[in-house]
TORDOVEX-781428 format. One line per field, with one value per atom (N, C-alpha, C, CB): atom name; residue number from 1; chain; residue in one letter; x, z, y. Coordinates in steps of 0.1 Angstrom, whole numbers. Glycine has a CB too. Layout:
REM TORDOVEX-781428
atome	(CA; ...)
num	(NUM; ...)
chaine	(A; ...)
residu	(A; ...)
X	(X; ...)
Z	(Z; ...)
Y	(Y; ...)
***
This chain:
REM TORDOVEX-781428
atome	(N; CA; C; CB; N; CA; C; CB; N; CA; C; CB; N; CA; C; CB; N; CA; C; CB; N; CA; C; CB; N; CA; C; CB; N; CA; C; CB; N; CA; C; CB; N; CA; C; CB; N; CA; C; CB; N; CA; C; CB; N; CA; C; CB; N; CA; C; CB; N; CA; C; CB; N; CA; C; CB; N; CA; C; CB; N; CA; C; CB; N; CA; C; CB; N; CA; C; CB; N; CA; C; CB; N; CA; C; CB; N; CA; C; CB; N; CA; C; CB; N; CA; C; CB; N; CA; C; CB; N; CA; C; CB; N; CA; C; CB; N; CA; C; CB; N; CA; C; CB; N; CA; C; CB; N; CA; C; CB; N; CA; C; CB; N; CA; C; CB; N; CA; C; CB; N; CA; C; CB; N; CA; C; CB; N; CA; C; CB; N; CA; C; CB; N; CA; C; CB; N; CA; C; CB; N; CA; C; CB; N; CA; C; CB; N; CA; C; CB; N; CA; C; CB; N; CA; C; CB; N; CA; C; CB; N; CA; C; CB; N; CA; C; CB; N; CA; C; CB; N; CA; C; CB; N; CA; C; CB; N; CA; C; CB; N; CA; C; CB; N; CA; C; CB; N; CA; C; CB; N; CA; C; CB; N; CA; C; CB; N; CA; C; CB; N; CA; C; CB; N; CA; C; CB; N; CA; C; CB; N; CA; C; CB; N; CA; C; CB; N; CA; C; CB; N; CA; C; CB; N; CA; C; CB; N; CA; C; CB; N; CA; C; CB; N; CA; C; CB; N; CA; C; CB; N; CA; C; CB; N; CA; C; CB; N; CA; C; CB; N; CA; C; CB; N; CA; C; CB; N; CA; C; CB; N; CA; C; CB; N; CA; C; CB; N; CA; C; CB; N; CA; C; CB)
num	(1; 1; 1; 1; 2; 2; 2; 2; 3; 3; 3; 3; 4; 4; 4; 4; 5; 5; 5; 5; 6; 6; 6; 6; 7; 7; 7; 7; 8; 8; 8; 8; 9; 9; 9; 9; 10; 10; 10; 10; 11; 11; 11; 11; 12; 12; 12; 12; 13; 13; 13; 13; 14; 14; 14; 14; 15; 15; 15; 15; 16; 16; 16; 16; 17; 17; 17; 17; 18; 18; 18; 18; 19; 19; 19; 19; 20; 20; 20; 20; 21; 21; 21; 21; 22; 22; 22; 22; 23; 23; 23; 23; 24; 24; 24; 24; 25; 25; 25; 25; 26; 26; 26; 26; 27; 27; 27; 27; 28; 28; 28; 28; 29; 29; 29; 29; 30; 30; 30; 30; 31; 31; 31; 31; 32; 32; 32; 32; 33; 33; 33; 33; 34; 34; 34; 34; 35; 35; 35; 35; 36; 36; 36; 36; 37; 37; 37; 37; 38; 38; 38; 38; 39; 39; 39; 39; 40; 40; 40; 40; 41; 41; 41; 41; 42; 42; 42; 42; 43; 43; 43; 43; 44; 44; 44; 44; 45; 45; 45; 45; 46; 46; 46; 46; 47; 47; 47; 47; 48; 48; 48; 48; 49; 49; 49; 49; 50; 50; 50; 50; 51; 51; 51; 51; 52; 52; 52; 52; 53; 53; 53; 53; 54; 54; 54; 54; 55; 55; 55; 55; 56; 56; 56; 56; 57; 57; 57; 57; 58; 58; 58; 58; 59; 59; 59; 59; 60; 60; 60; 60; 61; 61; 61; 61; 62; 62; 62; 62; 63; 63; 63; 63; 64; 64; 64; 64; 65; 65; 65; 65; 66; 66; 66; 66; 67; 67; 67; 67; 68; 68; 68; 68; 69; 69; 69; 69; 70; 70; 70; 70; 71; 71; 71; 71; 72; 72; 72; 72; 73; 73; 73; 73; 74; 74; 74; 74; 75; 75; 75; 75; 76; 76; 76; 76; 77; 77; 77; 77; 78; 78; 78; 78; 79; 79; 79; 79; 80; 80; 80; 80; 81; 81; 81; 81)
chaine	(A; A; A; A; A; A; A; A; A; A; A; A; A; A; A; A; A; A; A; A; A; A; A; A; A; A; A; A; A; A; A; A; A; A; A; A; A; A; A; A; A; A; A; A; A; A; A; A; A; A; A; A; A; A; A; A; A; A; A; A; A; A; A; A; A; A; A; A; A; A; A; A; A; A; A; A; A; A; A; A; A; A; A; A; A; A; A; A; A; A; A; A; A; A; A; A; A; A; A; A; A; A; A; A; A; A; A; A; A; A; A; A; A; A; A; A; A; A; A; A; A; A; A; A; A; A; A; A; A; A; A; A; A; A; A; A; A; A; A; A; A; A; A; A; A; A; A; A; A; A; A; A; A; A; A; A; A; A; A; A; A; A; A; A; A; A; A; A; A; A; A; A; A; A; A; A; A; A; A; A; A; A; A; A; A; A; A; A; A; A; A; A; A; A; A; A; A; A; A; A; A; A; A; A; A; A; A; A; A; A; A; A; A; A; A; A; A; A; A; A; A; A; A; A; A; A; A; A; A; A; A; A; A; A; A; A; A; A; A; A; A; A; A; A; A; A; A; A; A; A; A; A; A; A; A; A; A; A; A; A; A; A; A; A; A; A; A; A; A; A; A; A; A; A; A; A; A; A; A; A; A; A; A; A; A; A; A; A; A; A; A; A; A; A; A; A; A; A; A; A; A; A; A; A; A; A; A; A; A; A; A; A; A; A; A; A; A; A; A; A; A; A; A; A)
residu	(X; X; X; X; X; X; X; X; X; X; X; X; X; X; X; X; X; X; X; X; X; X; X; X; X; X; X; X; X; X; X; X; X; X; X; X; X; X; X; X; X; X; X; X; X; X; X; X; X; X; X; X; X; X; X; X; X; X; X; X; X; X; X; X; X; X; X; X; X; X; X; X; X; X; X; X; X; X; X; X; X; X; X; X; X; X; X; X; X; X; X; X; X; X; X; X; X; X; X; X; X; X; X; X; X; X; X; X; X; X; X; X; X; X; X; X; X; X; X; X; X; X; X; X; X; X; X; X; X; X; X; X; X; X; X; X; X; X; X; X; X; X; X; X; X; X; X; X; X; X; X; X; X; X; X; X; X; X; X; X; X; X; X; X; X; X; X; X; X; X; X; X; X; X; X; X; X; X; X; X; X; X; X; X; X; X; X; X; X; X; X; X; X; X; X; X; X; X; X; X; X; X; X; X; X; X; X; X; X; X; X; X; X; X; X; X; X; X; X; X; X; X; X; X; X; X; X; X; X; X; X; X; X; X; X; X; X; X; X; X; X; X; X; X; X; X; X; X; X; X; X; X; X; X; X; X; X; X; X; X; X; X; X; X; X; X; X; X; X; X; X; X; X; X; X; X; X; X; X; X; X; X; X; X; X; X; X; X; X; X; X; X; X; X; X; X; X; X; X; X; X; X; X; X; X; X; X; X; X; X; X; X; X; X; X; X; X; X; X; X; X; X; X; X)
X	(88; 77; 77; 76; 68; 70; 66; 64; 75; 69; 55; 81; 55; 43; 44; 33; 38; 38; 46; 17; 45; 51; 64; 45; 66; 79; 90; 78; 84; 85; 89; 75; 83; 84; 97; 72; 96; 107; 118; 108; 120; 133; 140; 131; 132; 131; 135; 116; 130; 134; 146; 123; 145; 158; 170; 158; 172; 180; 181; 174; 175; 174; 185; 153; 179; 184; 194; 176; 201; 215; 225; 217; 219; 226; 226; 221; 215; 219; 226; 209; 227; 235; 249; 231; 253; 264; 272; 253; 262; 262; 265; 258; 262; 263; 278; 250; 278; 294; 308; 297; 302; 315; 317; 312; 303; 301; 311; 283; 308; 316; 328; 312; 336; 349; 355; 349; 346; 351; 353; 347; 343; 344; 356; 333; 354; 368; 385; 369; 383; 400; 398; 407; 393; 387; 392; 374; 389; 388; 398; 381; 405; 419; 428; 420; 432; 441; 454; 440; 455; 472; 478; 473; 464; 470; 466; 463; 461; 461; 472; 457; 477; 490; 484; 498; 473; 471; 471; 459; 465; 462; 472; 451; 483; 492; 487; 503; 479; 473; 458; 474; 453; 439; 431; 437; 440; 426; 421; 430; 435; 429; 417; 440; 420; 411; 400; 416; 396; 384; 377; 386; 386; 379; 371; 391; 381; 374; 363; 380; 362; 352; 338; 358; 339; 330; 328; 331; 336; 334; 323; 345; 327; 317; 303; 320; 305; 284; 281; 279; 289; 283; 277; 290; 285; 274; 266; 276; 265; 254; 242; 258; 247; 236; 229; 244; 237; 231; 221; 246; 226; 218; 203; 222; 206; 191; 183; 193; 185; 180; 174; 188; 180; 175; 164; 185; 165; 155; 139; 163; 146; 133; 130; 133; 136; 127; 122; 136; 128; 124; 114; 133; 116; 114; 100; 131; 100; 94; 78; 106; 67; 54; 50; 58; 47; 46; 61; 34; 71; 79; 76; 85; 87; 82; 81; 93; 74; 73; 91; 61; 93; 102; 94; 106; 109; 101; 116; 94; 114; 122; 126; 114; 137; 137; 151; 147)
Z	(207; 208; 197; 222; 188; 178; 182; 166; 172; 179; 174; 173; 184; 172; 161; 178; 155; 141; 152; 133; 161; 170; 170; 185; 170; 178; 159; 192; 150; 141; 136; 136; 134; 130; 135; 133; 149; 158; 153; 167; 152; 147; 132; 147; 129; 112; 109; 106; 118; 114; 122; 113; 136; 142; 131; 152; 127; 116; 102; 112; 98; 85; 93; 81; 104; 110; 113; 125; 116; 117; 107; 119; 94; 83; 80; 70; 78; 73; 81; 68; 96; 105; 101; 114; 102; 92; 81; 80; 70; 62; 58; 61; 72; 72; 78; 81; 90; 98; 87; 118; 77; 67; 58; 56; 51; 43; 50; 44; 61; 69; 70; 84; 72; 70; 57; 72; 44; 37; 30; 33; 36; 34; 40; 39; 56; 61; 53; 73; 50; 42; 32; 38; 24; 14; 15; 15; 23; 29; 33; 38; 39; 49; 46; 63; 33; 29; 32; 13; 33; 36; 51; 37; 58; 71; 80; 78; 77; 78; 81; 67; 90; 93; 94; 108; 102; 101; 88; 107; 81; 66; 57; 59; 51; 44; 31; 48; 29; 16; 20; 10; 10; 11; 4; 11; -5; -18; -15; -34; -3; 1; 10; 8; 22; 31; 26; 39; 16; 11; 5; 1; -4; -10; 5; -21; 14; 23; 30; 30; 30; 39; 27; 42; 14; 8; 5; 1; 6; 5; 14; 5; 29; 39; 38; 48; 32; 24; 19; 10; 8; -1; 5; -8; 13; 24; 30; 32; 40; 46; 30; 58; 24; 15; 7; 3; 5; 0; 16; -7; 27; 39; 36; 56; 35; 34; 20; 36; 8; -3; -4; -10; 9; 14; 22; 21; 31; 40; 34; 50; 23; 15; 5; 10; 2; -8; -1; -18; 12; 18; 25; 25; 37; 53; 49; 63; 44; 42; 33; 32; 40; 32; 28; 14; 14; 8; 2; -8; 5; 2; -7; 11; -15; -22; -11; -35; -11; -1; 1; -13; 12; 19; 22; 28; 21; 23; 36; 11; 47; 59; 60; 72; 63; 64; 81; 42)
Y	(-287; -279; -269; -272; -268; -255; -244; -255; -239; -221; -214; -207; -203; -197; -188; -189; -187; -174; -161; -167; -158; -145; -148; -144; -160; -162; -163; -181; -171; -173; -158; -180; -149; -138; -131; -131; -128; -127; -128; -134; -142; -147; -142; -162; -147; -142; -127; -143; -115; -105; -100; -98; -109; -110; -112; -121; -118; -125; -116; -140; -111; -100; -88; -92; -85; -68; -76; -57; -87; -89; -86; -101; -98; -93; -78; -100; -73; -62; -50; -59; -51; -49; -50; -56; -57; -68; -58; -81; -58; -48; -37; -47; -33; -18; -14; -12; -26; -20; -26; -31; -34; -38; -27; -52; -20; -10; 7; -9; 4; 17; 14; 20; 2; -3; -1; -16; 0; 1; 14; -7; 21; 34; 41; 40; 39; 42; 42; 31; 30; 27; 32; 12; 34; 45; 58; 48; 62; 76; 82; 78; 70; 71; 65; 66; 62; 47; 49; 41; 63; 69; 63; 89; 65; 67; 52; 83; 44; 31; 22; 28; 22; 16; -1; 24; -2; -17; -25; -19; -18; -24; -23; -17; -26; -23; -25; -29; -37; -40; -34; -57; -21; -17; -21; -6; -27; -37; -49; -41; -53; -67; -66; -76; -57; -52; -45; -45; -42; -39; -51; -30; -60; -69; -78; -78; -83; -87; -83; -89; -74; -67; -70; -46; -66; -69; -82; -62; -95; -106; -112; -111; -104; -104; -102; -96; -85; -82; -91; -70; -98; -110; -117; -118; -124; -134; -133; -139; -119; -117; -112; -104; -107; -103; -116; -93; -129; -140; -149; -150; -139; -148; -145; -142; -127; -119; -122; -102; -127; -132; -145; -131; -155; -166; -165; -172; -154; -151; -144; -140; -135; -130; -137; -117; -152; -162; -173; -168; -174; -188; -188; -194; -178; -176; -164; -169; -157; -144; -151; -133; -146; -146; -165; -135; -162; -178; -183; -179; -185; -188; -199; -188; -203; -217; -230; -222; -238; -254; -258; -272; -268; -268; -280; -257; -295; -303; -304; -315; -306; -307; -322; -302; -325; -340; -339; -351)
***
């Protein structure tokens, strides 16, 4: 059954406010060890734990560049197979 443009939308911006959700709680993570790197007992390596955290934005950030070229407006054609 397809959806409608309502439901289409829905999803779609369901999915944007995730990533960039996403985004934001890796961004604060990374700020944190930043901020605190002395006192960090979990993290012993804080460059590693940063790099990861931002390896994370990357992805979500390549989700949401997918979403605003593909999914968003006239995207370019999409041939579905």
């Amino acid at each position: 059954m397809p959806s409608t443009d309502s439901q289409r939308t829905a999803f779609i911006t369901a999915c944007k406010l995730y990533n960039e959700g996403q985004i934001a709680y890796h961004l604060a993570n990374v700020e944190n060890l930043i901020r605190n790197a002395a006192g960090v007992a979990e993290h012993p390596d804080i460059m590693e734990s940063i790099n990861a955290s931002l390896d994370k934005c990357a992805t979500y950030e390549e989700r949401i560049h997918i979403i605003d070229s593909y999914l968003l407006d006239e995207g370019p054609e999409l041939e579905l197979v």
